[in-house]
N, C-alpha and C positions, 0 to 999 in steps of 0.2 A: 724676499724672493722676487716683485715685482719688479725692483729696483736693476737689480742683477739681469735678469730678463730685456727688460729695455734700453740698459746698458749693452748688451751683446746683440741687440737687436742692430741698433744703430752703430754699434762696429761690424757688424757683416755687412749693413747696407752701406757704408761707407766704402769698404774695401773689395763691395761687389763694382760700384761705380768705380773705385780707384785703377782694377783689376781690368772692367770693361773698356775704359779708358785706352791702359796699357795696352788693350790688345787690339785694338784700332788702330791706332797708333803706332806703337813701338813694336808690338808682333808680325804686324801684315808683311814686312817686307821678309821674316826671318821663318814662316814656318809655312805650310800649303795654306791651300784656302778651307778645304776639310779639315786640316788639323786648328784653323780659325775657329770654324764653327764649332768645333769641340767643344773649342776651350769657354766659348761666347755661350755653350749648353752648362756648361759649371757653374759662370756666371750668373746666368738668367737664373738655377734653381738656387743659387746662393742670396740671388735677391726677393726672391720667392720667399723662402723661409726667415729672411731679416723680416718680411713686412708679416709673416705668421705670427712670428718672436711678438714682435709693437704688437698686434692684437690680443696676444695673449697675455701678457704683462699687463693691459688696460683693460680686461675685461674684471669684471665678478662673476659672467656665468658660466664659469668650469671652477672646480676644485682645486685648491692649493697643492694636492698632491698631483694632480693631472697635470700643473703647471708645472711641474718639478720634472715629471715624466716626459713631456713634451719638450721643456728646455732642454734636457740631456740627450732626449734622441735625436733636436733639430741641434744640437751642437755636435755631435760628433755625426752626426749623419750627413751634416753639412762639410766637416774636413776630410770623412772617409771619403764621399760622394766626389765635389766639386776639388778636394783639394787634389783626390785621384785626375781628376780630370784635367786639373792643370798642367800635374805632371807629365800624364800622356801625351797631351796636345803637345808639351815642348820639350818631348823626350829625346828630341835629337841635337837639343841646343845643350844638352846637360852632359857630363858623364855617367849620371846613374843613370839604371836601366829601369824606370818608372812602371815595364812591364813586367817586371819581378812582382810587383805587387799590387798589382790590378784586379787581383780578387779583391780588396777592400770596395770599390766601387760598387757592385754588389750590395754588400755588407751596409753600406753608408745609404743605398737607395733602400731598403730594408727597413733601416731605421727611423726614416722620413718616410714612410708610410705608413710604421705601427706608431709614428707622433702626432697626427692625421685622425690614423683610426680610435687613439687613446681622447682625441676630442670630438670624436662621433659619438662616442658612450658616451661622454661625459652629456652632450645636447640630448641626447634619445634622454637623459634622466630630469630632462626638465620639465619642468608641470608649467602649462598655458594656464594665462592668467583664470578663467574662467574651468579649469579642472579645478575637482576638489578630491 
């Protein structure tokens, strides 16, 4: 699982930087400057949760199940989330209507919170070296 985890880690960081690139770049002249910063808000939490991914893949003090839990929330909470956010920011460059389903964004920030708070239990259940 660890393996998988740090794999997906460094493909979200990868394609957060490929992504943030693109929008420097290749965006600024084609959408507003609001609709910039959107999209640079996807970004940022997509890279957020790549460098959560690396820590949790290399740690031992959380739970193999915790880790399973947290992988699947910061995986899909990272495409409902950040991939909404892409959409929207350049929903006028597209013919879909990316506002059709902007409820996922929500949904995707949701889950990047309860993958958060499923590693907040997991630390409260760790015992200091000196407890017995």
């Amino acid at each position: 699982m660890n393996k998988k985890i740090l794999i997906t880690a460094t493909l979200l960081g990868l394609t957060s930087v490929i992504l943030g690139a693109f929008a420097a770049h290749g965006l600024k002249a084609l959408i507003s400057e609001a609709s910039l910063q959107t999209f640079e808000t996807g970004v940022r939490y997509q890279m957020y949760h790549a460098l959560l991914l690396l820590f949790v893949g290399s740690t031992s003090l959380i739970t193999q199940n915790t880790k399973r839990l947290v992988f699947y929330f910061v995986l899909v909470g990272v495409f409902f989330f950040s991939g909404s956010i892409y959409g929207l920011a350049t929903n006028d460059l597209t013919s879909f209507n990316f506002k059709s389903i902007a409820l996922i964004t929500p949904i995707g920030g949701l889950l990047l919170i309860l993958a958060w708070g499923f590693l907040f239990k997991d630390f409260l259940k760790i015992k200091a070296k000196n407890d017995n």
